[in-house]
N, C-alpha and C positions, 0 to 999 in steps of 0.2 A: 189804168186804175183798177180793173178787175181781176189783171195777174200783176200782181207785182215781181222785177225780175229780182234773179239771184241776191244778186249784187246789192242789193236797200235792202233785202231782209236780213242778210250778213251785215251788211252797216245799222241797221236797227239796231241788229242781235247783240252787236258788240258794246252799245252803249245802257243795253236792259237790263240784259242775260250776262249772268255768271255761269261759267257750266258749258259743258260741251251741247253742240248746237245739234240735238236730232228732230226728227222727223215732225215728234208732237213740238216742239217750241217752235218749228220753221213755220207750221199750219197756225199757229196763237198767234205769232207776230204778221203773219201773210193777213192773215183775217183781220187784225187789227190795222194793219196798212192801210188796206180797201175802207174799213169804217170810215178811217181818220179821214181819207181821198172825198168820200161821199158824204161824210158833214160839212169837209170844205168847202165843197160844190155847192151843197145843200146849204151852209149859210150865205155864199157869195148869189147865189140867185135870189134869196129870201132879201139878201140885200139891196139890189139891184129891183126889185120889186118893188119891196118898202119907198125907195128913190124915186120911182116911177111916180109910185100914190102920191106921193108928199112935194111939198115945196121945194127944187132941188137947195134952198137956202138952209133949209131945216132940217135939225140933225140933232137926234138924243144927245150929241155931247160936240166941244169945241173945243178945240186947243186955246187955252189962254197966252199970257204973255211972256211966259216962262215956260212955254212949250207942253205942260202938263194937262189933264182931261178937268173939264169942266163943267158944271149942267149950265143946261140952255133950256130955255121956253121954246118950247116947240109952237108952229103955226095952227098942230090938228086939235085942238084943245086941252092938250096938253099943258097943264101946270107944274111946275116945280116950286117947289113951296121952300121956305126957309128951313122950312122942319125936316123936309127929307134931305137936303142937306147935309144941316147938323147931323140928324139919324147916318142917314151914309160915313160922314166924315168920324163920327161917332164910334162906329163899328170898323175902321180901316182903323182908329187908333186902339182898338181891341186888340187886332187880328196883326200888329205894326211886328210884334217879336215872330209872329210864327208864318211871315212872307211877304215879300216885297208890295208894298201896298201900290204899288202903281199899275199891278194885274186884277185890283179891284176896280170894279165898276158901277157905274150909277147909269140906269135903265127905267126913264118913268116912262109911266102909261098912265089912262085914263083914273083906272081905277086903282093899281099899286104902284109901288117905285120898287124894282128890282136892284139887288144888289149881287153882283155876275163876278165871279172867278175869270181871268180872261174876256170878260165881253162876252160870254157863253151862254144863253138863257137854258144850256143843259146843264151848268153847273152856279145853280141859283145856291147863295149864301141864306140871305133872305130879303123878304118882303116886307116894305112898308106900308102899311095901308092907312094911309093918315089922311085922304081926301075927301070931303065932302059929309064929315061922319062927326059926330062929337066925340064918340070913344076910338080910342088910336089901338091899333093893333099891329104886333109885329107876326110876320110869318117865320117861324123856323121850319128848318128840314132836318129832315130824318130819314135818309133813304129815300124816296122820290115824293113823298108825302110831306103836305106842309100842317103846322099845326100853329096856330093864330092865339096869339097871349095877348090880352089888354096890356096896355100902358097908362098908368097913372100921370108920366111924368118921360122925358126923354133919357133923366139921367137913372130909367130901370132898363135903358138897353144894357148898362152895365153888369146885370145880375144875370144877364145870359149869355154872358160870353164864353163860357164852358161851351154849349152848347153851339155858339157857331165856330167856336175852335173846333169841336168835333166832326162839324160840319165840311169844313176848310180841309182837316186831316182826310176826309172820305172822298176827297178829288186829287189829294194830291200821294195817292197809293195807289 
C-alpha cells in the first residue's frame, strides 16, 4: 500500500496521463495510489465499526426490489423523513444530465441527510437539514465549507442547481 510497484503506476498513468511518463507524474500518481489504498482501508474499518455499533439489521440504505439503493429507518434514532427524500430524489433529477445518478447517495443522520458523490462522505454534494427545525435549510459546498440557505418550499432546491452542478464538477476533475 505504501510503495506502490511499477507496473499500477504505468497502468494508472496510461489511463490519466497523456504525455510522456517522467519522474514528477510517476511521484503525483504514486502518491495518489497510496491516498486512494488508505481511504479504502480507512472507510472499510469506519465501516466495519459503524456494524459493530449498530444493529447488524440496520443499514443507511437497502437494496429494493429492482436491485437499486433505497432509504431505510435506521434503529439508532435515525429518521428518514418523506422530505429528505423528495429533497434527495429532488437533486439526483437536477444532477440526471451531468452523471449517472445511481453514484448518488442518501446518508441520514441524526441531525442532517447527506447527499454523497459515491457513498463518500468526502465528497458531500449537499446537506439537508430539515429535522426537528421549522425552518428547513439546505447545505451547499464550496470547496470544503458548507454554506446553509433557508428553504421556503422543497421546490427552491431548484434554484440551486447551478451551484450543486458546480459542486458535482469539483469531484469529478
Amino acid at each position: 500500500m505504501d510503495t506502490p510497484p511499477e507496473a499500477l503506476i504505468k497502468l494508472v498513468a496510461s489511463d490519466v496521463h497523456d504525455g510522456r511518463l517522467n519522474q514528477s507524474v510517476r511521484d503525483t500518481i504514486r502518491n495518489a495510489i497510496t491516498a486512494a489504498f488508505k481511504e479504502i482501508v480507512r472507510d472499510r474499518v469506519r465501516l466495519r465499526l459503524n456494524s459493530a455499533l449498530e444493529d447488524p439489521s440496520s443499514d443507511a440504505h437497502e437494496a429494493g426490489a429492482d436491485g437499486k439503493q433505497e432509504p431505510k429507518i435506521a434503529d439508532s434514532g435515525v429518521v428518514t423523513t418523506e422530505e429528505e427524500v423528495e429533497g434527495w430524489l429532488t437533486i439526483k433529477a437536477i444532477l440526471r444530465e451531468d452523471i449517472d445518478t445511481d453514484r448518488i447517495f442518501m446518508r441520514d443522520a441524526k441531525s442532517y441527510c447527506a447527499v454523497l458523490l459515491d457513498d463518500n462522505n468526502r465528497k458531500p454534494i449537499a446537506r439537508m437539514h430539515f429535522n426537528g427545525a421549522r425552518k428547513k435549510f439546505l447545505g451547499l459546498f464550496d470547496g470544503d465549507t458548507e454554506e446553509r440557505v433557508e428553504l421556503q418550499s422543497m421546490k427552491e432546491l431548484f434554484t440551486h442547481a447551478e451551484r450543486l452542478k458546480a459542486t458535482l464538477e469539483k469531484y469529478q476533475t
